[in-house]
C-alpha positions, 0 to 999 in steps of 0.5 A: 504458491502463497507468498504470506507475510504476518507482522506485528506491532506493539507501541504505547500507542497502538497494537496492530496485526497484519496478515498479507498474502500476495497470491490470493483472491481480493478479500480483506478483514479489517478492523482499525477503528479509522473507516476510511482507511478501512474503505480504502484498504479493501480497495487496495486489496480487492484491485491488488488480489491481495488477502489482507487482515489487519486488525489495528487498536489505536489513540483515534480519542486523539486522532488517526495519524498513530493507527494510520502511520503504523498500518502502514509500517506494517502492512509493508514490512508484510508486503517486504516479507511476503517477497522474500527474497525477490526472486522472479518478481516481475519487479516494475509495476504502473498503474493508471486508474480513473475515479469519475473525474479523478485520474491517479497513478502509482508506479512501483520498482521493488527494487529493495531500495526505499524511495517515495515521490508523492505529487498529489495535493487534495482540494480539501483538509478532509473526508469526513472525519479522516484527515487527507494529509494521512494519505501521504503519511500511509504511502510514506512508511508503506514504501519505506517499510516494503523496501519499494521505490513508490511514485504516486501521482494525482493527474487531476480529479475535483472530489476528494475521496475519489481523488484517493480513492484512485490512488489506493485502487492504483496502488493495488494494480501497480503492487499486483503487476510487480509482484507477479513471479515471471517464470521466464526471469531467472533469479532476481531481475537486476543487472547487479544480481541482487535486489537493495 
């Protein structure tokens, strides 16, 4: 099985291409003109077992949130695709991931329906170059376009980028666990007999 999902999208703003293959092997090429979300992308990636391309061109001579904000649309409308339609999917996925001092949490129902909660605040605005409150905007549209209820908690942590760090490693292993196919469900897993 290789549950594949490609996406692209064109605005006056940016150009992005995303490739997603939710049975793969960790491996991710990415290219987005924005490094720390590169570094966080393969993490997610290698601790989901994702394959991930992404190739994103954006106005970064501005600022980051255009390429950020729309990575995010469409790796999860990859990940929405990918899923099809839902059918033995473990469906529920929590992850605890320590980073040093950092303790993040990201808990996932692909329930179909599109819900964040996001408790995470960062002791600094940000990580080089890379603005912190693009973490929220990412986690936003990642759950919004996946159809995915996302719970993403920060326990406690002091550094800010393992603080994120935790987070986006959390995201994978969560993603993971829930999208795995559970051969002894049979259909979609919901009373209601269908997933949204």
């Amino acid at each position: 099985m290789n549950r594949r999902g490609h996406v692209e999208r064109i605005t006056k703003e940016t150009q992005v291409d995303v490739n997603l293959s939710l049975d793969g092997e960790g491996k991710a090429t990415l290219h987005t003109g924005v490094p720390f979300l590169e570094h966080m992308l393969d993490l997610f990636a290698k601790h989901g077992q994702f394959n991930l391309a992404v190739r994103s061109i954006g106005d970064v001579h501005i600022d980051d949130h255009h390429t950020v904000e729309d990575t995010g649309i469409c790796i999860g409308r990859a990940i929405d695709k990918a899923l099809g339609d839902r059918i033995g999917i473990r469906r529920y996925g929590n992850a605890f991931v320590p980073m040093d001092e950092s303790l993040g949490q990201v808990v996932i129902d692909l329930s179909g329906r599109s819900h964040l909660e996001f408790r995470a605040d960062f002791p600094s605005d940000r990580v080089g170059s890379f603005d912190t409150e693009l973490v929220h905007e990412f986690f936003w549209k990642l759950a919004l376009e996946s159809r995915m209820n996302l719970h993403v908690i920060l326990h406690y942590g002091r550094n800010t980028h393992h603080m994120i760090e935790s987070l986006f490693k959390a995201l994978g292993r969560a993603l993971h666990e829930a999208t795995r196919i559970d051969p002894s469900i049979k259909g979609v897993p919901s009373s209601k007999g269908v997933l949204g």
